[in-house]
N, C-alpha and C positions, 0 to 999 in steps of 0.2 A: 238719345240712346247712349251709356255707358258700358266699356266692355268690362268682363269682368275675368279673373282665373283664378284656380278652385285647386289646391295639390290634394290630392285624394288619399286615403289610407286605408291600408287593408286590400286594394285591388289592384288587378293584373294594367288596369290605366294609371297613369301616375300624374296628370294635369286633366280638367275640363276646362274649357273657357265658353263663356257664352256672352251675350250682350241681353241686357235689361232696357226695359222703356215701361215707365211708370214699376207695373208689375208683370208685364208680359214678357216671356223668353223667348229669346231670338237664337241663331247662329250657333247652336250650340255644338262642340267638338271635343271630340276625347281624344288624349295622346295616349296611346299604348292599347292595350286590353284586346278583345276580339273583333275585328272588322264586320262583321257578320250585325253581331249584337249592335256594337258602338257606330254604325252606318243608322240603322234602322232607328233608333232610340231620339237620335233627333231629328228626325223626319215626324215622327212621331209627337214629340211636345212642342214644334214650333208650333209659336200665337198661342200657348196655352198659359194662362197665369200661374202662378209660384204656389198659390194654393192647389190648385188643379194637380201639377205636377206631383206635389207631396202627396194628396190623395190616393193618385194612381200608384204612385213609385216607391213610397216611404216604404221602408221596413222588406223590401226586397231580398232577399240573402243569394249567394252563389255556393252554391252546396253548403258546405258546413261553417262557412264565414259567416260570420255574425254582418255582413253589409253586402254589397254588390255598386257594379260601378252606375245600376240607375239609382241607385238608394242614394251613392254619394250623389249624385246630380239633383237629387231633392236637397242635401245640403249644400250642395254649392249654389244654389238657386238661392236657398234661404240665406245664407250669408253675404249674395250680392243685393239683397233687396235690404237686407238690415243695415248694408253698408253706404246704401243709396239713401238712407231715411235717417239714417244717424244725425 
């Protein structure tokens, strides 16, 4: 298992970290943004694979942001799994 951190943009969090094994996502943690939301989010996709989560989460917005901080967790998820496969 590798851990991974994500600086986010466009949202009220401003790091995720998470850990990778194979393709499944583990431990994942938001710094900053809403408790509420960023509690429940990864309780929610642990054990779920990098494809799963994009499915679910991609393209997410927060009001009129063009992202949201589960959107970013689809791409920090993708960019720790392309980083692991490189």
């Amino acid at each position: 298992m590798k851990h991974y951190e994500y600086f986010t943009e466009g949202t009220c969090s401003v790091m995720i970290s998470l850990d990778l094994d194979g393709d499944t996502v583990h431990n994942v943690k938001f710094l900053g943004g809403c408790p509420g939301n960023l509690t429940a989010i990864p309780i929610l996709v642990e054990g779920m694979t990098v494809d799963e989560i994009e499915s679910k989460l991609g393209g997410v917005r927060c009001g009129s942001k063009p992202t949201s901080c589960a959107h970013q967790l689809t791409l920090a998820c993708r960019a720790a799994y392309e980083a692991a496969n490189a």
